[in-house]
C-alpha positions in Angstrom: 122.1 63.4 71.5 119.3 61.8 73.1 117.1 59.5 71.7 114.0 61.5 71.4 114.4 64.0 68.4 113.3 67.3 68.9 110.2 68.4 67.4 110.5 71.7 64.4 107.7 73.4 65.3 106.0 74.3 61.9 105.1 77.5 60.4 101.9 77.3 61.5 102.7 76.5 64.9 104.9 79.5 65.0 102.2 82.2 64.1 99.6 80.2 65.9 102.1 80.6 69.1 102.4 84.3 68.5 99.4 85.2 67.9 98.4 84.0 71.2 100.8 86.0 73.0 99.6 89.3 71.1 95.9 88.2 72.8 97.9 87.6 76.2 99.8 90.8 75.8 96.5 92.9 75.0 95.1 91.6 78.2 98.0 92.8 79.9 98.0 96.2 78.3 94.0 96.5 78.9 94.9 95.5 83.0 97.8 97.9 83.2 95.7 100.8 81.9 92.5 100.0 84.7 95.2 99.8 87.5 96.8 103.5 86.2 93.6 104.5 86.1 92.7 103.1 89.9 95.8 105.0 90.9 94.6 108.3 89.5 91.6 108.1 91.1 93.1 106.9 94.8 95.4 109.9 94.3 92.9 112.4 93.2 90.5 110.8 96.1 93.1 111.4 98.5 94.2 115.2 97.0 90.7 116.0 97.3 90.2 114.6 101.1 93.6 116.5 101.9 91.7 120.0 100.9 88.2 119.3 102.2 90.4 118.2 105.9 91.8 121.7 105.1 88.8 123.5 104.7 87.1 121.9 107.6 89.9 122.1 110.0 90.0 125.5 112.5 92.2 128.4 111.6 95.5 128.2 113.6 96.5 131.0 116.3 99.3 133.2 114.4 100.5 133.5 118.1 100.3 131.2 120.9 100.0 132.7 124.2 103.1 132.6 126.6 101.5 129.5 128.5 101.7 127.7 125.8 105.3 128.6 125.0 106.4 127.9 128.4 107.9 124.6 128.9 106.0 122.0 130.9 106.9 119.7 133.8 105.8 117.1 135.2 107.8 118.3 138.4 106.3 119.8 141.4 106.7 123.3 142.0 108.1 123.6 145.7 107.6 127.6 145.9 104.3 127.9 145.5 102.5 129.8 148.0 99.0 129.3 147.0 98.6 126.6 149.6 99.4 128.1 153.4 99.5 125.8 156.6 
């Protein structure tokens, strides 16, 4: 053992020490409840964005033309006739 004894803490000490961390723990619960909260309203914020962009955004074509279903390349097109020497 060493030379220092170790300290009892006393009753008193004990529910002083615990009543302490009821106080911390309450803060806790009281700063877990305002960031739940925050991430209801980002989410409901974000929800309600979502349909307004839906709203505002322009119907989409049921069908797209054939030019737009036709692949694209970047390659020149060596039979076209357009052009004549």
């Amino acid at each position: 053992m060493s030379t220092e004894e170790q300290k009892i803490p006393t009753k008193e000490e004990v529910i002083s020490f615990f009543q302490e961390q009821i106080e911390v723990k309450r803060v806790q619960l009281e700063l877990q409840e305002i960031n739940t909260a925050m991430a209801v309203g980002r989410a409901e914020e974000l929800k309600a964005l979502a349909f307004i962009a839906q709203l505002t955004s322009p119907p989409e074509l049921e069908e797209e033309s054939d030019e737009l279903k036709a692949p694209r390349s970047l390659k020149k097109n060596t039979n076209d006739n357009s052009v004549q020497a």
